[in-house]
N, C-alpha and C positions, 0 to 999 in steps of 0.2 A: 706381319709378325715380328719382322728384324727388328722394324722402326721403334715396338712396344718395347721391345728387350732392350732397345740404342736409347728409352726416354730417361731423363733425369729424375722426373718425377719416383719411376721404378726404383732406379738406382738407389736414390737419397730414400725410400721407400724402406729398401732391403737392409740397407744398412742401418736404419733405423731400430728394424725387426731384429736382425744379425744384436746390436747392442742392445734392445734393452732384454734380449732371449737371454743373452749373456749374462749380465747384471741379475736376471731374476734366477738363474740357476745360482750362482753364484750367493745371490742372498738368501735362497731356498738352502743351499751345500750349507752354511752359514746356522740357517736357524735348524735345521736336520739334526748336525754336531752339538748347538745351544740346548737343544730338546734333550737329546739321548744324554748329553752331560748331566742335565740337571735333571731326569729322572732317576739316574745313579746313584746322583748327590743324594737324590733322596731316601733309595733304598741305604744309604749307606747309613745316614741317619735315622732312619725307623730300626735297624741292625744295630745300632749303635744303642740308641734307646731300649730294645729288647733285651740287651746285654747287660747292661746300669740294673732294669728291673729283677733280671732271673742271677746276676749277681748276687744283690741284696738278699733276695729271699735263699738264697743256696747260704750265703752268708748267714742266714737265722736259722738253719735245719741242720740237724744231724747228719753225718753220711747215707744213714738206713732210709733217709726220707728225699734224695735226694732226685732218686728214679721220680715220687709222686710228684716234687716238685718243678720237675721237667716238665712230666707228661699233662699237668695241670696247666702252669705257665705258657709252653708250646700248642696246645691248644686254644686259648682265645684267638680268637679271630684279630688280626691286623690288617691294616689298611691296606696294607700293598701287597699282601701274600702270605702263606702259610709259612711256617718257621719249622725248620728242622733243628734239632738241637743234639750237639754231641759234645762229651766230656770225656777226656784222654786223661789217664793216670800216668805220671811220670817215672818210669821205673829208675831208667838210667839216663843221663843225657846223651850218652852217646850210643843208645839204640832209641825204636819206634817204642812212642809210646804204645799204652793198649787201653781199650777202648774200658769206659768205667759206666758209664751212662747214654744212655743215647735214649731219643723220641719216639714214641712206637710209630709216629708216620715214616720215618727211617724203612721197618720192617727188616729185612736183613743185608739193606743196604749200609755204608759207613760212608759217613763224607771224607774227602779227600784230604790230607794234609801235605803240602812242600815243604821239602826241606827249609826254604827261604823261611816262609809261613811260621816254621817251627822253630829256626831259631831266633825269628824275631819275639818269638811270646816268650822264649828262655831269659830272653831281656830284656822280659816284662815289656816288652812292646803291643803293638796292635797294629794288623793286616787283612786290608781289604784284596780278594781273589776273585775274575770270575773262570767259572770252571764248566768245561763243554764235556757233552757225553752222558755225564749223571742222570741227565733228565732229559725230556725232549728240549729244553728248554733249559737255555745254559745257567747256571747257578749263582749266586752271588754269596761269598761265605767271609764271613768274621773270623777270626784266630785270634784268638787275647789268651793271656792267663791270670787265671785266678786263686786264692787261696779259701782255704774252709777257715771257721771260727779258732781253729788251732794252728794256723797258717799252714800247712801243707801244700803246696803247689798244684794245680792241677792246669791241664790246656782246655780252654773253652773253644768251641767250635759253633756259629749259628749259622745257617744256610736257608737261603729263599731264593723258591724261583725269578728268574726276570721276565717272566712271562705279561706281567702289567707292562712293563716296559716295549717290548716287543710287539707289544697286542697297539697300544699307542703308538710307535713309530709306523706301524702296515699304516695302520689307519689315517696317520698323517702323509706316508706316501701316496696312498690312494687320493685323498685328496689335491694333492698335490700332480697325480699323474691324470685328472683330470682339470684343476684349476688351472695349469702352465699353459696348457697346449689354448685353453679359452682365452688366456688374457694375453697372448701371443698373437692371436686372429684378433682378438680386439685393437689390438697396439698397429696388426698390420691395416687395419680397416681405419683406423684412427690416423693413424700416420700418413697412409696416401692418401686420405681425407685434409687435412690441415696440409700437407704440401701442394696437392693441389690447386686449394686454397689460396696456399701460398704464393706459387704460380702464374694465376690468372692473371695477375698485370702483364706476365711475360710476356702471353697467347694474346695480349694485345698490341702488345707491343711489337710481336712479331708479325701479327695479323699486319700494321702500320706499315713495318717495311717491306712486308712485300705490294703493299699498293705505291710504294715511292719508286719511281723512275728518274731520271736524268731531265725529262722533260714536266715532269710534277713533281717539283719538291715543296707544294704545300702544304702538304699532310704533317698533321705533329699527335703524337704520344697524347692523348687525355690525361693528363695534371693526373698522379699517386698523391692521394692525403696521406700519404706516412712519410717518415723520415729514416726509413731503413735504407737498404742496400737499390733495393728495386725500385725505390722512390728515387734513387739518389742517381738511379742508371737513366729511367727517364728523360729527368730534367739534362741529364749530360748526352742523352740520345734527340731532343730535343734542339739543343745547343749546337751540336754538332749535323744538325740538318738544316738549321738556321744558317750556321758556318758556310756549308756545302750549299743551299738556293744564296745566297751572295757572292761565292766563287761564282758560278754559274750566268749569274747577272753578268758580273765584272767580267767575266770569258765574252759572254754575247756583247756586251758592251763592248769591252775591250778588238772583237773581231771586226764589229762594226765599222768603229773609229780607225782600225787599222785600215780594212778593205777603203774606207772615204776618204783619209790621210793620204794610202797611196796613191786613189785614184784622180784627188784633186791635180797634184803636178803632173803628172802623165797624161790628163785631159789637155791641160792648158800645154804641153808638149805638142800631144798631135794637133792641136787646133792651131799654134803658132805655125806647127811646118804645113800644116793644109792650107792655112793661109798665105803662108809665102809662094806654095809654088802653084798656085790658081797663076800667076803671069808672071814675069821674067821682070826683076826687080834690078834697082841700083845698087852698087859695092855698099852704102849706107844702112841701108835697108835692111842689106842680108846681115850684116853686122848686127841690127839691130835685133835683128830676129835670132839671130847666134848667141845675143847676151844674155836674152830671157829666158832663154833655152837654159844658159849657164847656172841662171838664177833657181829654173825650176828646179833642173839636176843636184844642184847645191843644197834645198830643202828634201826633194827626195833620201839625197844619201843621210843628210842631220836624221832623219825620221829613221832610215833603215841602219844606221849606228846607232841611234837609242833604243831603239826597238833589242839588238841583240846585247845592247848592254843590259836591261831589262831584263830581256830572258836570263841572260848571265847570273844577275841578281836572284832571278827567284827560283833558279836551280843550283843557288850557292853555288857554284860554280866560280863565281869573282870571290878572288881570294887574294889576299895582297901580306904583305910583310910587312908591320909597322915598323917605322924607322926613327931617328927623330931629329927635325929639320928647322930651319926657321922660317917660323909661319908668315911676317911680315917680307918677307922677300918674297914667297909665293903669291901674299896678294898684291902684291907688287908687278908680279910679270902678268897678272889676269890685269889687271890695272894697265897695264901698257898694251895689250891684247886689247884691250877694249877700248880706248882712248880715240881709235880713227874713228870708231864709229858712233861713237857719242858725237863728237867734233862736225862730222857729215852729216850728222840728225842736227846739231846747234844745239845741243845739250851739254850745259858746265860740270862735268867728272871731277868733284873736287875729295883729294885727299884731308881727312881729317885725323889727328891725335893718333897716328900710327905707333905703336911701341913692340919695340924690338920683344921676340919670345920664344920660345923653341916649344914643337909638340910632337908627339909619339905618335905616327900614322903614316898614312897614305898621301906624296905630297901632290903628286899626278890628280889625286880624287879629290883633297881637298881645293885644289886649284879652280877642279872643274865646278863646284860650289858657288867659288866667286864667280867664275867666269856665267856660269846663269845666274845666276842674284841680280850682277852687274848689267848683261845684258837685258834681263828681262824690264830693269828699272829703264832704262835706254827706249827698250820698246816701247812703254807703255806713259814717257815722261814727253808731254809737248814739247816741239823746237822753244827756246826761251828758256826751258824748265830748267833746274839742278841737281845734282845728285851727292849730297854727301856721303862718305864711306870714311869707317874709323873701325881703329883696331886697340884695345888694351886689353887691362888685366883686372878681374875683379875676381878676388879672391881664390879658387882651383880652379877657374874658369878661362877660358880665351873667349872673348867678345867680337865678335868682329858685326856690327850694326851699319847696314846701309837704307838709308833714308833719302826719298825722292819726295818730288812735288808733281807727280804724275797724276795720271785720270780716277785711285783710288780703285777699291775694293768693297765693294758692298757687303753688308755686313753675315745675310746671309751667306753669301758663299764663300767665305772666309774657310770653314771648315771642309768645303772641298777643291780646294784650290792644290791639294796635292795629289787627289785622284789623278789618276791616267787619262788624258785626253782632253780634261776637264778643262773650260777656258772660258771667263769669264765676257761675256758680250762675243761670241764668238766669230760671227761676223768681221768684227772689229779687230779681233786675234790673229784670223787666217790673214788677215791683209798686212798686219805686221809681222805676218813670216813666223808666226808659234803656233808648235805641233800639240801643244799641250803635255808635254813628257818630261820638261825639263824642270819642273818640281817637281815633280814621283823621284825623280835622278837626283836632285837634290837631299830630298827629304830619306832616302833609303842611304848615301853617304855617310850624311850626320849621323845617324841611327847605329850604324855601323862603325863611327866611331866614338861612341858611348855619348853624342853631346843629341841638343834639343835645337830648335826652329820654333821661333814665335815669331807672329804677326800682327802690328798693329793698322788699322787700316780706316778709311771713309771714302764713301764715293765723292768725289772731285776734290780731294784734300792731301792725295797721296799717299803712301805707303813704309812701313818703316818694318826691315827682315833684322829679329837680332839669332845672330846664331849660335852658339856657348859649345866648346869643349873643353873637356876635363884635361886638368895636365896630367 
């Protein structure tokens, strides 16, 4: 029962009923007041008209014939009601008049006159009254004045019931008090119908997420053919589950590649010290076995400093203060950094077109940039090979382009050469000492500081990284 009363469907339901009950009282209060006015209007003009006629003929008769002329005139029959008729004799202005003529439907009643009433006929005006009590049925009375063939003054007075009026307003209430109450149950019957309606993508949509778990996230929303709001939530609930089973991957992936990253050095650990101490070896030996040791440890720690620089990165967490430094000196000191060990592989490190520049950043980060660019070209270029590296300026951009004659980049995996772990011929990779992490580190850098990373590349033709920031 809560759940029925907690649904939106209900809600948006009632509020519906709540507005358009409103609007229809409201245009019912509307046409009620339009009715009552204009049957007014009209008795006021049939009152109007009856006075022109019984004018005129008072206007063609004698005093003596005036009584016939009433009680003749006020009997036809009029459309809207029976007509009372009285005529006041003007004694003095400043008392009541007295009564000169009147309608035998009167009988020994007198219609009412106000003060107001009577001084507006003194000045030749005309005044519409309605007056309660006279009849069952409030009154509706004319006050004009009029003159006889010899002008004489007198006060005219015609009265009709509002009884036609009254008899029509019940009857449109009645109507009315039972047409609202039907077209209210309709609107509510209609209404949670078409929201309903409206709905049903939701109830599937919602149906969808509860079959998506953590461990199935194939499931997706069946395509909305409209373009509304619920069509538009879909595709973005769609999207965002797409989003979430490729985190998910890259988590499993990524746990994977960590778990086998660390466990590679740490095998080749115990297996170097289980191998030495199977028998009692020469100071040479164990030396030898202490350097690979050195070696392993030295890729462990690279992999578990990238690793928490990573993490760092994707809980923004790294956060640095730009500064602005010269760029050409830092690739300079990654340039001297990496010199022995080009030199040890028999790989030519040649500077190219360096020019002096200053940039707005991180110089530490950008450093480390080069220093994998640099190295990775190192890695991956035969003893023989070379490596050019240059730095200028093309237009709001700093260039910095290093080009080798290394073993090249196939073409497909061009585009995930900056995934996490990802390592082209990988076999080939683990033996030249990469964890796979130092392009993700790269490429997350640059990004960070508003520039871009392209690649041009072939397999056995070597590789060329150009890298571009904004000044």
């Amino acid at each position: 029962m809560i759940r029925i009363f907690n649904s939106i469907r209900l809600k948006l339901t009632l509020w519906y009923v709540v507005t358009v009950g409103i609007l229809i009282l409201a245009f019912v209060f509307a046409l009620y007041l339009s009715l009552k006015v204009s049957l007014e209007k009209g008795v006021d003009i049939s009152l109007r008209t009856f006075e022109e006629e019984l004018e005129d003929a008072l206007h063609r008769s004698a005093y003596r014939k005036w009584k016939k002329v009433v009680s003749k005139e006020s009997g036809e029959e009029i459309p809207i009601n029976i007509m009372y008729v009285q005529i006041l004799r003007i004694v003095d202005t400043g008392k009541q008049p007295s009564i000169f003529v009147k309608s035998a439907a009167l009988k020994s009643k007198t219609l009412p006159i106000s003060t107001t009433a009577y001084k507006t006929a003194l000045k030749n005006g005309r005044s519409f009254e309605t007056v309660e009590g006279f009849h069952k049925h409030p009154l509706r009375i004319l006050t004009s004045l009029i003159k006889s063939r010899w002008g004489t003054p007198f006060v005219l007075q015609i009265g009709t019931p509002l009884k036609g009026i009254f008899n029509a307003l019940g009857k449109f209430l009645i109507i009315l008090l039972v047409s609202v109450p039907i077209l209210l149950i309709l609107s509510a019957f209609g209404g949670y119908f078409f929201v309903k309606r409206a709905f049903f993508p939701v109830k599937k949509i919602v149906k969808t997420v509860k079959r998506i778990t953590a461990e199935n996230l194939s499931h997706r929303v069946e395509p909305i053919n409209s373009k509304d709001e619920i069509g538009e939530l879909a595709e973005t609930f769609n999207d965002m589950i797409s989003r979430l089973e490729k985190s998910f991957e890259h988590i499993k992936q990524f746990s994977s590649d960590v778990s086998h990253e660390l466990k590679t050095p740490l095998t080749a650990i115990k297996g170097e010290i289980e191998v030495t101490l199977r028998r009692n070896r020469k100071k040479d030996e164990y030396k030898k076995t202490l350097k690979n040791l050195l070696e392993d440890i030295n890729r462990l720690e690279e992999i578990i400093e990238n690793l928490f620089l990573l993490s760092r990165m994707d809980s923004e967490n790294l956060k640095f203060l730009p500064k602005k430094f010269a760029l050409e000196e830092t690739l300079l000191e990654a340039f001297e950094d990496m010199e022995a060990i080009a030199t040890k592989k028999k790989v030519h490190l040649i500077l190219k077109n360096i020019q002096e520049m200053e940039l707005k950043g991180e110089s530490t980060l950008i450093k480390r940039v080069f220093t994998n660019l640099i190295n990775n070209a190192i890695k991956y270029t035969p003893a023989g090979g070379k490596i050019e590296i240059s730095l200028k300026k093309e237009g709001n951009f700093a260039k910095f382009i290093i080009k080798d004659t290394g073993i090249g980049i196939p073409q497909e995996e061009i585009p995930h050469i900056f995934d996490r772990f990802y390592r082209v011929e990988k076999a080939r990779s683990r033996e030249a000492g990469g964890s796979g992490l130092g392009l993700a580190i790269v490429k997350w850098i640059v990004e960070a500081h508003k520039g871009k990373i392209e690649v041009k590349s072939k397999a056995g033709e070597g590789s060329i990284f150009i890298v571009s920031f904004p000044f």
